[in-house]
C-alpha positions as a printed NumPy array, in Angstrom:
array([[-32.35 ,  -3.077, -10.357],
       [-35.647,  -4.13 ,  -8.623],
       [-35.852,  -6.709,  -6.014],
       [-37.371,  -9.473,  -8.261],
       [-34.364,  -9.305, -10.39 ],
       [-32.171, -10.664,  -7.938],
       [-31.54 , -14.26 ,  -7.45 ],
       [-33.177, -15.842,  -4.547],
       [-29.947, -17.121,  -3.585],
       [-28.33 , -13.487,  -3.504],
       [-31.416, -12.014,  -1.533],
       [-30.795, -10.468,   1.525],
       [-33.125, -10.04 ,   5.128],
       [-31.82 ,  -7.368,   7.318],
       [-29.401,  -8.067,   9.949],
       [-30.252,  -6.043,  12.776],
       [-27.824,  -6.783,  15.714],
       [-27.254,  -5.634,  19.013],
       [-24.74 ,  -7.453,  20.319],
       [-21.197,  -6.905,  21.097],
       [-18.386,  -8.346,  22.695],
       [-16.464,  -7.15 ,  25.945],
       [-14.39 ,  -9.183,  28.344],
       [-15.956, -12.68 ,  27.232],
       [-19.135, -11.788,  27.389],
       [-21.862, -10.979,  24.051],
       [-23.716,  -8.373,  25.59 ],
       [-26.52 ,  -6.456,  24.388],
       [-26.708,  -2.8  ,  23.353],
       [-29.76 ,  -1.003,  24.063],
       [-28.461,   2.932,  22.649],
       [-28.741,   4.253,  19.233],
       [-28.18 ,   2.052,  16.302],
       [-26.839,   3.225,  12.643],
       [-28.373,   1.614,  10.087],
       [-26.417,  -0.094,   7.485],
       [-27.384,   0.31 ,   3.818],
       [-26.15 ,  -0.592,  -0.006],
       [-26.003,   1.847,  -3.012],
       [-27.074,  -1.656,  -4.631],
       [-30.725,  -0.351,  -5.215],
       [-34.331,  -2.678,  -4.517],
       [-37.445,  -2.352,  -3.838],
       [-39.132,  -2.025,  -0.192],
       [-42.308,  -3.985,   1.269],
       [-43.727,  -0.901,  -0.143],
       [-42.578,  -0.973,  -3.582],
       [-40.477,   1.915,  -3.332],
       [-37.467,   1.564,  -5.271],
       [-33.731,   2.672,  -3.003],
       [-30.388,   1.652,  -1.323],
       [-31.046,  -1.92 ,   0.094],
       [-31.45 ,  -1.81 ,   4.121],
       [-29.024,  -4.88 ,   5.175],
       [-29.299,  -4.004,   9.1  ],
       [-28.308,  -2.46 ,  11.804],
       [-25.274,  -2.328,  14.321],
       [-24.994,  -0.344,  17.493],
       [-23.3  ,   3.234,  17.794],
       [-21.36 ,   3.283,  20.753],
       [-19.931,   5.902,  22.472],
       [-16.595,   6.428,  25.297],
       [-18.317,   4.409,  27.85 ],
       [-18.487,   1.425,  26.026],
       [-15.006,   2.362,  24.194],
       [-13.272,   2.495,  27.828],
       [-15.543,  -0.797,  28.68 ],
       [-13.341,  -2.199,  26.093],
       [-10.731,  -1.397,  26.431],
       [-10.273,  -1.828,  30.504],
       [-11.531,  -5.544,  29.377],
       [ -8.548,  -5.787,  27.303],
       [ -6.572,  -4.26 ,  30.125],
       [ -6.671,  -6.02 ,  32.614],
       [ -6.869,  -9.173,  30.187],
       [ -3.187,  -8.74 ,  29.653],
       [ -2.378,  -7.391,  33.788],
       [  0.653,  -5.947,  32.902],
       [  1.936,  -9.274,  31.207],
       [  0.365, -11.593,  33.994],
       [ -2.669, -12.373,  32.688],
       [ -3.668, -15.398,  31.834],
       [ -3.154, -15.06 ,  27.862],
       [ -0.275, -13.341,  27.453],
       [  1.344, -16.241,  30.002],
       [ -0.272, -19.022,  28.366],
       [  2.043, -21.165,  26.602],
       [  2.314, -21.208,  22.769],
       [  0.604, -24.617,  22.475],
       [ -2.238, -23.483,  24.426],
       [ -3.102, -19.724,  22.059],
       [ -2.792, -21.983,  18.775],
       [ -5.141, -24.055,  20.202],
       [ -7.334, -21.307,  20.91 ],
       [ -6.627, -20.382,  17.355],
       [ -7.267, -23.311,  15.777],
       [-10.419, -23.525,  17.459],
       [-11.879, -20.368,  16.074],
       [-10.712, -20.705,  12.48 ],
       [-12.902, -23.712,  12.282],
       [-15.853, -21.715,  13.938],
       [-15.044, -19.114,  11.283],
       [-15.721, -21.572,   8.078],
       [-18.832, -22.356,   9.238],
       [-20.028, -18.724,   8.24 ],
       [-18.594, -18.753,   4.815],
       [-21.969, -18.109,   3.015],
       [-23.347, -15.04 ,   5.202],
       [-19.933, -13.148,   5.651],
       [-19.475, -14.151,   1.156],
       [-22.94 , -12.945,   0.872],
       [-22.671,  -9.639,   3.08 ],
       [-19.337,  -8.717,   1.457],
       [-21.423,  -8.424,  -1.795],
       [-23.799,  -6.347,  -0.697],
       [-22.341,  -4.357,   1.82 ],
       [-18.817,  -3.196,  -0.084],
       [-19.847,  -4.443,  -3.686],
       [-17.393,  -6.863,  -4.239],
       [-17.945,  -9.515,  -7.123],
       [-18.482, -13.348,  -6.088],
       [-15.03 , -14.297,  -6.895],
       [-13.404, -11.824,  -4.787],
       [-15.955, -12.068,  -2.102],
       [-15.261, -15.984,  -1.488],
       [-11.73 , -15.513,  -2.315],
       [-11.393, -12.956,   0.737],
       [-12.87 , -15.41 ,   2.864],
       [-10.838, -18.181,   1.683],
       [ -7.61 , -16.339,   1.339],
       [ -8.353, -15.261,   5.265],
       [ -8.59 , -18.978,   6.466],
       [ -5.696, -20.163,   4.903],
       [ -3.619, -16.785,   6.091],
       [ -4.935, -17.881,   9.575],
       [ -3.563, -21.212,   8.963],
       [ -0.336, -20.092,   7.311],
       [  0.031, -17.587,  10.664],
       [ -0.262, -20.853,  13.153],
       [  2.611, -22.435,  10.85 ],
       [  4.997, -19.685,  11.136],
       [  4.426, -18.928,  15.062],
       [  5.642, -22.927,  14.777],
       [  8.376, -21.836,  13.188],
       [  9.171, -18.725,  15.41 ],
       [  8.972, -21.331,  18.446],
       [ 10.87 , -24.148,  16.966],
       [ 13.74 , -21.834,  16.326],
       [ 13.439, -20.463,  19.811],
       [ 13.852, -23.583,  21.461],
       [ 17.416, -23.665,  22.433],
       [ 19.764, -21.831,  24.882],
       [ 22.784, -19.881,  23.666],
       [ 25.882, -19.304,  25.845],
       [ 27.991, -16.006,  24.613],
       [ 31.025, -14.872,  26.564],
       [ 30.402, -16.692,  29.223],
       [ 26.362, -16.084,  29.279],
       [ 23.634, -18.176,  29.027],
       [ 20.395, -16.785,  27.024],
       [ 17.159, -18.442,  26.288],
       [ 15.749, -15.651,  23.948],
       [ 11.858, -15.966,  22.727],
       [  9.313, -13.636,  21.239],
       [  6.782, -12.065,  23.6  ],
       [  3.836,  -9.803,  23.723],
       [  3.658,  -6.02 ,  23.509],
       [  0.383,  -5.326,  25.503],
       [ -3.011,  -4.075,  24.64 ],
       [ -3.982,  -3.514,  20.902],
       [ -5.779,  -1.201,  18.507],
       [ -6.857,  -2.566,  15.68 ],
       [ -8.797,  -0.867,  13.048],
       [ -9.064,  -2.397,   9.787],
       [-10.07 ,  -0.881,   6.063],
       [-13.292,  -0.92 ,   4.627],
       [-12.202,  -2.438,   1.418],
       [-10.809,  -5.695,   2.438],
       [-12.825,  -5.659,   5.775],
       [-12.596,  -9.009,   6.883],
       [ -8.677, -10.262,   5.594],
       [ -7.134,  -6.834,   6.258],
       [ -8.615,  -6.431,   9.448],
       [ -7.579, -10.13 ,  10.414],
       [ -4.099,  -9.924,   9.003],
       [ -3.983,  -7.46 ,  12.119],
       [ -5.685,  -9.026,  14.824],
       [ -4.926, -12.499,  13.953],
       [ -1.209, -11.749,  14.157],
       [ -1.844,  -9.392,  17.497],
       [ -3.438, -11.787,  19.451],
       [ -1.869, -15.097,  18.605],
       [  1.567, -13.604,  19.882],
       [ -0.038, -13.267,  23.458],
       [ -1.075,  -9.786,  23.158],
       [ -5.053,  -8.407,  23.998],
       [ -6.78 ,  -6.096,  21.53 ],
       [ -9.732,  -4.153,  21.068],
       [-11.245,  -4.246,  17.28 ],
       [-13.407,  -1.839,  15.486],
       [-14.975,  -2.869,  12.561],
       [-14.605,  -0.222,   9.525],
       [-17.758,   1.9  ,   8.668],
       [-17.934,  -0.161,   5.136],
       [-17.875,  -3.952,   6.022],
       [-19.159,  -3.995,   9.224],
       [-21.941,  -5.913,   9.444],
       [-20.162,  -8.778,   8.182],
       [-18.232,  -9.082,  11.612],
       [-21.451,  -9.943,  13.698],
       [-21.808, -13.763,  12.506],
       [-18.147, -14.125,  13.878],
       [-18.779, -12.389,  17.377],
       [-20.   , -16.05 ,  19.033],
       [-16.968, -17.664,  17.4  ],
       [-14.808, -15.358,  18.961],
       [-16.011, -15.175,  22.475],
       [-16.15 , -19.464,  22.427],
       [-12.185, -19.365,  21.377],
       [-10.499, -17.285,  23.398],
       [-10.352, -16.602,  27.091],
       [-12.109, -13.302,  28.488],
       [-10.355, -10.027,  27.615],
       [ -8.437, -11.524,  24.877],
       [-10.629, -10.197,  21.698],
       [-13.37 ,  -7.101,  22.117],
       [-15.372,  -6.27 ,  19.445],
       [-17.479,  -2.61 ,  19.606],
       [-19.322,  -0.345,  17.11 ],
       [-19.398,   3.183,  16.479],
       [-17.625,   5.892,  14.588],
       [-13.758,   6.055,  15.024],
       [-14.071,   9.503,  16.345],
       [-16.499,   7.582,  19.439],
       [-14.594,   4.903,  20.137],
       [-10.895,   5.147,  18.58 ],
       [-10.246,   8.425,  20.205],
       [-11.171,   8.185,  23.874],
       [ -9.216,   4.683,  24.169],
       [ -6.153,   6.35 ,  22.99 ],
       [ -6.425,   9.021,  25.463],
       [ -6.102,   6.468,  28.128],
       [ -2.892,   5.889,  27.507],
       [ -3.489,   1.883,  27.575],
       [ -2.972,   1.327,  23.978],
       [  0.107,  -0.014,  23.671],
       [  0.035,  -1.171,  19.661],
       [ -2.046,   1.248,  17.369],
       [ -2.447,  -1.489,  14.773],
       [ -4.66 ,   0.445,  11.243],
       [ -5.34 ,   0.055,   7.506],
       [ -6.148,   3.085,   6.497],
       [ -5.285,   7.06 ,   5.372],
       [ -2.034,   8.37 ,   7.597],
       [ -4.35 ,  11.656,   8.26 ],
       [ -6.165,   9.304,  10.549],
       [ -2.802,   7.576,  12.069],
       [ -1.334,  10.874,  12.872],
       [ -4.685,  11.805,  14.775],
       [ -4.938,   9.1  ,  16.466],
       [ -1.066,   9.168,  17.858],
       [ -1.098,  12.801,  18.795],
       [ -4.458,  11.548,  21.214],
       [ -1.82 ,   9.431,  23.308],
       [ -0.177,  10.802,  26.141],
       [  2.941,   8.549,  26.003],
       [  3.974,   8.42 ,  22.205],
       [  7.217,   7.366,  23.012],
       [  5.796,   3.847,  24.149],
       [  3.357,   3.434,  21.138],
       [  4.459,   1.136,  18.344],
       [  2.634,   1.732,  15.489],
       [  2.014,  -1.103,  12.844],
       [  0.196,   0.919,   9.856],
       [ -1.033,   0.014,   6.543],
       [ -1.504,   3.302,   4.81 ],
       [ -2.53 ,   5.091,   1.001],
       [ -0.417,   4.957,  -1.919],
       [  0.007,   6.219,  -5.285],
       [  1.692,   3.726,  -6.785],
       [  2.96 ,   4.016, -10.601],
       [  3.675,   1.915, -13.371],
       [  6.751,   2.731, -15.41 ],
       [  6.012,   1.345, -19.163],
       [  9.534,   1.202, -21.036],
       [  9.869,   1.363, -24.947],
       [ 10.294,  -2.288, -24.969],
       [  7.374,  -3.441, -23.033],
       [  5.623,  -5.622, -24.455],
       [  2.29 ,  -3.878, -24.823],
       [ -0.582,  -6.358, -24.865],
       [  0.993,  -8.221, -21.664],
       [  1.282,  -4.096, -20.005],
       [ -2.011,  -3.301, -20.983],
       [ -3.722,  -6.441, -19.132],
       [ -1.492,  -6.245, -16.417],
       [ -2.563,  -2.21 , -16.092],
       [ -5.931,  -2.84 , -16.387],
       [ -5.914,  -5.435, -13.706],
       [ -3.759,  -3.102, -11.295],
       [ -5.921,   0.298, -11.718],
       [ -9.149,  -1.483, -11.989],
       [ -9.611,  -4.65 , -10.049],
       [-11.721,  -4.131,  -7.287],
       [-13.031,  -0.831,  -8.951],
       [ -9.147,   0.334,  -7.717],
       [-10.433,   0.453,  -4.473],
       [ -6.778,  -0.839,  -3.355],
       [ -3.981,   0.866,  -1.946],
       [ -1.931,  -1.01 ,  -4.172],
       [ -3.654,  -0.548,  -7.451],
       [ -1.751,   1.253, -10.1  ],
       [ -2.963,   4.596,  -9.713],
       [ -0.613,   6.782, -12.547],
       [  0.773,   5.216, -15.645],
       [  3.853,   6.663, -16.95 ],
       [  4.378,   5.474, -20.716],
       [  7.221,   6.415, -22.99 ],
       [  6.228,   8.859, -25.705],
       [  7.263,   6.562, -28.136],
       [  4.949,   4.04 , -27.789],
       [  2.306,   6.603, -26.091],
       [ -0.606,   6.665, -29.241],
       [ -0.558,   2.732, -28.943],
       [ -0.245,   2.31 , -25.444],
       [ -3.841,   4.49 , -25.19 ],
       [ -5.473,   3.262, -27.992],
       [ -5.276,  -0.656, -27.04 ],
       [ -5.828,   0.716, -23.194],
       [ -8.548,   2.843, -23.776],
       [-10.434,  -0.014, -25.597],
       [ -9.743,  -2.603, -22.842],
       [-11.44 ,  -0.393, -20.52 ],
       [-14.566,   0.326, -22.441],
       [-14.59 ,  -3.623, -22.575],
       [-14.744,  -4.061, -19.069],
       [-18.665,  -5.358, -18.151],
       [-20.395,  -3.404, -15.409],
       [-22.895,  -5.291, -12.79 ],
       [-23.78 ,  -6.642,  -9.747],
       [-21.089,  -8.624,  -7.495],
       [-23.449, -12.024,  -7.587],
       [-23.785, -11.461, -11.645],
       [-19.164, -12.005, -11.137],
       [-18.623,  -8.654, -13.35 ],
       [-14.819,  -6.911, -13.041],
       [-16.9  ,  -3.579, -12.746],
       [-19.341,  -3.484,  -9.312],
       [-20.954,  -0.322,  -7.296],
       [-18.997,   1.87 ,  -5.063],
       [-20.037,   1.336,  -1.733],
       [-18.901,   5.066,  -0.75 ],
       [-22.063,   7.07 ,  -1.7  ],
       [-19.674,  10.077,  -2.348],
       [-17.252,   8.158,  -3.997],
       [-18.929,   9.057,  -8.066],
       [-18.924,  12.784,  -7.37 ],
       [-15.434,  12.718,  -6.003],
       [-14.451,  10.78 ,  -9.221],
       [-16.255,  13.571, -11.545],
       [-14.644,  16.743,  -9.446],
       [-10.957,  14.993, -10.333],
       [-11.978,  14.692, -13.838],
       [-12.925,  18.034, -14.188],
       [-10.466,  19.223, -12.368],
       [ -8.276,  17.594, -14.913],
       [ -9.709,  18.683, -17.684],
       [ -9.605,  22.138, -16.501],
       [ -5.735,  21.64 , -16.922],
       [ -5.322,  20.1  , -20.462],
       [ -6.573,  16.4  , -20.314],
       [ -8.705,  14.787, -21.839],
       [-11.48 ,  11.307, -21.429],
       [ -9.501,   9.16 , -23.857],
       [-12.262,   6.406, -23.331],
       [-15.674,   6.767, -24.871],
       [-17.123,   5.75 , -21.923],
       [-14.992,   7.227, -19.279],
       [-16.67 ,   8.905, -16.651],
       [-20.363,   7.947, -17.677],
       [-22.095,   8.51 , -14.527],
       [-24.717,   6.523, -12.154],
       [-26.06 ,   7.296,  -8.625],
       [-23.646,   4.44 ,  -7.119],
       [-20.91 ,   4.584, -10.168],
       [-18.768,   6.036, -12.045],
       [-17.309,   4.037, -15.041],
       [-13.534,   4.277, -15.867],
       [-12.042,   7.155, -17.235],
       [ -8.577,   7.277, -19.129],
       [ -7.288,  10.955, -18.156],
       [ -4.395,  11.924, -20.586],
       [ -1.972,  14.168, -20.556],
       [ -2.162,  14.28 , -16.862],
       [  0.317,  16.858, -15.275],
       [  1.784,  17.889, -11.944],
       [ -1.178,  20.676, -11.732],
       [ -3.83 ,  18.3  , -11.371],
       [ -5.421,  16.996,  -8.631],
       [ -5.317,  13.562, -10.056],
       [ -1.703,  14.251,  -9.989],
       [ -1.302,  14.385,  -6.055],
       [ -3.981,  12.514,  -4.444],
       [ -4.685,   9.211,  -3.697],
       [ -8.155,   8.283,  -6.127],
       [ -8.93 ,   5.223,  -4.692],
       [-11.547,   4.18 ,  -7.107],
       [-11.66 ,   4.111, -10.876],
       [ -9.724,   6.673, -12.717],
       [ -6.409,   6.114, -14.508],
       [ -4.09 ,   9.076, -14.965],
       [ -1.529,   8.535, -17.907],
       [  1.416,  10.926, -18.216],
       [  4.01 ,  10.912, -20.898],
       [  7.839,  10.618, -20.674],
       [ 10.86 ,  10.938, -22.802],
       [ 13.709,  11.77 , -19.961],
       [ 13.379,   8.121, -17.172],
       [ 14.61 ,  10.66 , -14.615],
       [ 11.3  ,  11.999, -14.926],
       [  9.086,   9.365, -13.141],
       [ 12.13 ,   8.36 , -11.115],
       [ 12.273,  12.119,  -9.619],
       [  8.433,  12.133,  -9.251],
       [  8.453,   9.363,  -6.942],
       [ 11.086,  10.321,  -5.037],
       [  9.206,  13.62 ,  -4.415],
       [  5.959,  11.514,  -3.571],
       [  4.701,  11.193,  -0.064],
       [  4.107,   7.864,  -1.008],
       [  5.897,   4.883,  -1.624],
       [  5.034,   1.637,  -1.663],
       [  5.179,  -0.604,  -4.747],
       [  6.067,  -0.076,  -8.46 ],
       [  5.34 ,  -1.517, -11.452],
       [  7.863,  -1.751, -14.319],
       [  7.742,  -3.365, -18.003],
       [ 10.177,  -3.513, -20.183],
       [ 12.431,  -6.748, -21.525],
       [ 16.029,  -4.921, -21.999],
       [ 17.76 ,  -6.085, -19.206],
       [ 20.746,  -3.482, -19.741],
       [ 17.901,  -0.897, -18.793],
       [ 15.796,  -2.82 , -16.418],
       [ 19.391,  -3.52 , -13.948],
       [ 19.701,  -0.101, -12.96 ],
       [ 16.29 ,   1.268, -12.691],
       [ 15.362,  -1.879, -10.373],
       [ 18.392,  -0.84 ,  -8.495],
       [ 17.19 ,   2.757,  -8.368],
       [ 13.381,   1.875,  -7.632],
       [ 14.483,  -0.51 ,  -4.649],
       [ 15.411,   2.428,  -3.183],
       [ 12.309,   4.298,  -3.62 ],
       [  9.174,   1.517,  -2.908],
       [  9.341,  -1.602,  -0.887],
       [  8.037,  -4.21 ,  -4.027],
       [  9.452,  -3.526,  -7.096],
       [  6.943,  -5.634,  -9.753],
       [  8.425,  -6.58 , -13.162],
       [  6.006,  -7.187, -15.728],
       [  3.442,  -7.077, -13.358],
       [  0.766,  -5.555, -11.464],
       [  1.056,  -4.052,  -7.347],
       [ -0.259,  -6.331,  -5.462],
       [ -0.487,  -7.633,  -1.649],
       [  0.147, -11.436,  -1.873],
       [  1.339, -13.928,  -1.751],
       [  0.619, -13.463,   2.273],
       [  4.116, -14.941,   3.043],
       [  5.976, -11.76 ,   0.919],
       [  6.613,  -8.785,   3.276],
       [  4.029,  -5.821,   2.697],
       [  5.456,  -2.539,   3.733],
       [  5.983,   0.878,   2.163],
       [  8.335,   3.851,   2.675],
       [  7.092,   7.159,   4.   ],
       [  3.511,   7.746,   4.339],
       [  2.554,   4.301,   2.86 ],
       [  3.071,   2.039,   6.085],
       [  5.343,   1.904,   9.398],
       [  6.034,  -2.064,   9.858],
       [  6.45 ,  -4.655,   7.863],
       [  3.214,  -6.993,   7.262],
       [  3.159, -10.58 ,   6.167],
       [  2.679, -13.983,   7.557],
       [  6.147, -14.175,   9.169],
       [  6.548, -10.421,   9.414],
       [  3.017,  -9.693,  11.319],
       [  4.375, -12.088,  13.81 ],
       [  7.758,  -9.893,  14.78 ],
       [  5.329,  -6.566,  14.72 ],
       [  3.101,  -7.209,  17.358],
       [  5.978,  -8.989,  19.381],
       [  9.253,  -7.967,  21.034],
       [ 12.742, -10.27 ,  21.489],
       [ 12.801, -11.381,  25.13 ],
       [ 15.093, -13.565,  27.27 ],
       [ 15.98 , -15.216,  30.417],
       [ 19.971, -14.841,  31.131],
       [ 22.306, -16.455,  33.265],
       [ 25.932, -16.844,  33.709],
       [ 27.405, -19.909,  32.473],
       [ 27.813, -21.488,  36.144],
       [ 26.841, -25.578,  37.101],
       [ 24.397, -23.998,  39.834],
       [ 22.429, -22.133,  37.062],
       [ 22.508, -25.267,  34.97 ],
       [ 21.082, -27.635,  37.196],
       [ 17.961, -24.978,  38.124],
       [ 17.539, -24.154,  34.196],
       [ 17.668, -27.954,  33.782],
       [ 14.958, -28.446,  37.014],
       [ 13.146, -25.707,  35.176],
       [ 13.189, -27.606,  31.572],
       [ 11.87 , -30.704,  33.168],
       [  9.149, -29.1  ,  35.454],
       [  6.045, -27.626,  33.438],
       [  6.526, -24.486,  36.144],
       [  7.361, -22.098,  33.09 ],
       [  5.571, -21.448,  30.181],
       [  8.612, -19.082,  29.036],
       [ 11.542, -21.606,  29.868],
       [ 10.444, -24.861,  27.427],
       [ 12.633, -26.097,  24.858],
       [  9.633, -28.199,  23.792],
       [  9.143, -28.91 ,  20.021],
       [  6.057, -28.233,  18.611],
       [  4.741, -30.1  ,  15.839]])
């Protein structure tokens, strides 16, 4: 596509910034930058025809990574500082404060999601949206969490005034797919529970963070939020050899989790909160109702390109319905329109320039072991994309079989025997979400009983997904440690805390004093509304 065949309102001037943000201050980085490009192709001042420069962002190194993190640091003071002692009243106001400095950047973060990760219009402005209104739906529930918390109990004799408090000092390194609500439904959570954090933007998404940096710095107090560039290897690595970190808070592949952990010197302190890779099926029963299934498949392997961890990335369908179930699949897929995000197509670019060659090595790969493209146009290749393919029979041989995809190929595999995909995902690393169709309740009882056991969301008649933000998000084994959701994100980046006394009229009368006196942000019974 050639420059003048984009709309003026999609057009894009590179962004080249500089800045960053460390202990309240935007400073200015005068190092090495890394320039930022899209595989969504235009033409240069030159007329040369390539990947679209959007800008530039600094690459930082350990210096600035233990800049950062020392800011965050001594932010918190060992639990003195001025945030994490701040009452609850005063961070939401904080809060509040930047999610209305956020809006006002709506259009260039929208417009930068298109181009920099591919995403189409729709989803672009409904990851912005949908990351307001989760900020808004986590002020609500920290409401909650403090309403309920403003009481004293008296046990045997004891009385407790029992609260939720910070952790410490934060990691937080978000995914490249959803870079801006991902990465927020970690720090958002993190910081409004009174703890510090350093962020890293992910290497896809990342210029999309620098509009926010000034919004940031004007909402919270010095320390509290630190935002640096670089690769993770640069920056991630040497903070967690300080031994600081006391929340390693990532969306992303375990591989990089477990590397990051063994870099601590005190595992035993580090609480992890992890969003990690999936392979999660869909389990299509002889009853299923097949038009329904195949939407509700194409949606979950293909939305977003199934650049998801909770897209559907293996289909199991009963051999009995197997030659129907591919047929009206395979033709929903060729259906699908590819283009650019702004043109609002299901089908957009892969950001990851190696992403369309890693597609075509696990389709031949594949093939090598019996499948076959069921789709006519499965697999038809570009420089930036790779169009669906339909892979059937797919077997335990195949690579397809084991890994993770992450972009947009759909193995099917036949059963006869239920115990088969049952025992296949209870040999999986993974284990997150199902999806199961099927109207017999007599079989759907036990096998939701059974798959309860094996995922954390079991979806009937439906596709994986994340939301609603209020539902817990969490997976079993290497899919996630901690529980993420609106309410949930809240307990993970907090611990139960009290104040204790015994049941005696001289502690009364001081806990009373206390109550009335504004000397304790801790001891309040106050009501917020």
């Amino acid at each position: 596509m050639s420059e003048m065949k984009i709309p003026e309102a999609f057009k894009i001037k590179p962004l080249n910034s500089h800045s960053y943000l460390v202990n309240g201050a935007i400073k200015q980085w005068s190092g090495q930058m890394t320039k930022v490009y899209s595989v969504i192709g235009s033409e240069d001042s030159l007329g040369n025809f390539g990947p679209t420069l959007l800008g530039s962002v600094p690459d930082m190194g350990e210096e600035t990574a233990i800049e950062a993190v020392n800011a965050a640091n001594e932010a918190y003071n060992r639990g003195k500082g001025n945030w994490p002692t701040m009452s609850v009243t005063d961070r939401l106001k904080c809060m509040e404060i930047f999610v209305e400095k956020m809006k006002t950047h709506r259009e260039t973060v929208v417009k930068l999601l298109m181009w920099e990760i591919c995403k189409n219009k729709t989803d672009s402005y409904k990851e912005f949206d949908r990351t307001i209104d989760y900020i808004n739906n986590t002020i609500e529930a920290y409401k909650n969490i403090d309403r309920k918390a403003s009481k004293f109990e008296t046990q045997d004799g004891v009385l407790a005034h029992i609260r939720r408090g910070p952790i410490g000092v934060v990691l937080c390194l978000g995914p490249y797919n959803y870079p801006l609500n991902e990465t927020f439904c970690l720090l958002v959570p993190a910081i409004i529970m009174g703890n510090t954090a350093v962020f890293k933007p992910a290497k896809h998404g990342v210029l999309l963070i620098t509009p926010l940096l000034e919004a940031f710095q004007e909402s919270f107090p010095p320390g509290v939020v630190n935002i640096v560039f670089g690769r993770g290897r640069s920056i991630a690595a040497p903070i967690m050899k300080t031994g600081i970190i006391d929340v390693l808070a990532l969306i992303g592949h375990s591989s990089s989790a477990v590397s990051l952990q063994d870099l601590h010197p005190n595992k035993n302190r580090l609480r992890l909160v992890l969003g990690l890779e999936a392979k999660n099926p869909a389990i299509v029963l002889p009853d299923a109702d097949l038009n329904h299934t195949v939407a509700e498949c194409i949606s979950g392997a293909l939305s977003f390109n199934g650049q998801r961890c909770t897209a559907l990335k293996v289909i199991y369908v009963h051999e009995s319905i197997i030659s129907e179930f591919n047929e009206l699949f395979s033709k929903a897929v060729d259906n699908l329109v590819f283009g650019m995000p702004w043109e609002d197509t299901f089908l957009t670019p892969l950001p990851e320039t190696s992403k369309p060659a890693y597609i075509q090595e696990l389709i031949n790969d594949a093939v090598s072991h019996g499948a076959k493209v069921i789709n006519k146009r499965g697999g038809e290749l570009t420089d930036n994309y790779s169009y669906p393919a339909v892979l059937y029979p797919v077997n335990d041989k195949m690579r397809l079989f084991h890994e993770e995809q992450f972009g947009p190929i759909i193995p099917i595999i036949p059963y006869n025997d239920i115990d088969m995909p049952l025992n296949d995902m209870a040999e999986s690393n993974y284990g997150q979400q199902v999806s199961l169709f099927g109207e017999n309740i007599e079989n759907l009882g036990p096998l939701i009983d059974a798959l309860a056991n094996l995922v954390c969301r079991v979806n009937l008649n439906s596709a994986c997904q994340r939301g609603p933000d209020v539902y817990p998000f969490a997976g079993r084994k290497n899919s996630a440690v901690g529980t993420l959701s609106v309410y949930d994100a809240l307990r993970s980046f907090s611990i139960r805390t009290f104040v204790a006394a015994k049941d005696s009229a001289k502690n009364k009368e001081i806990i009373k004093n206390l109550l009335k006196s504004d000397a304790s942000n801790f001891m309040t019974t106050e009501y917020l509304l």
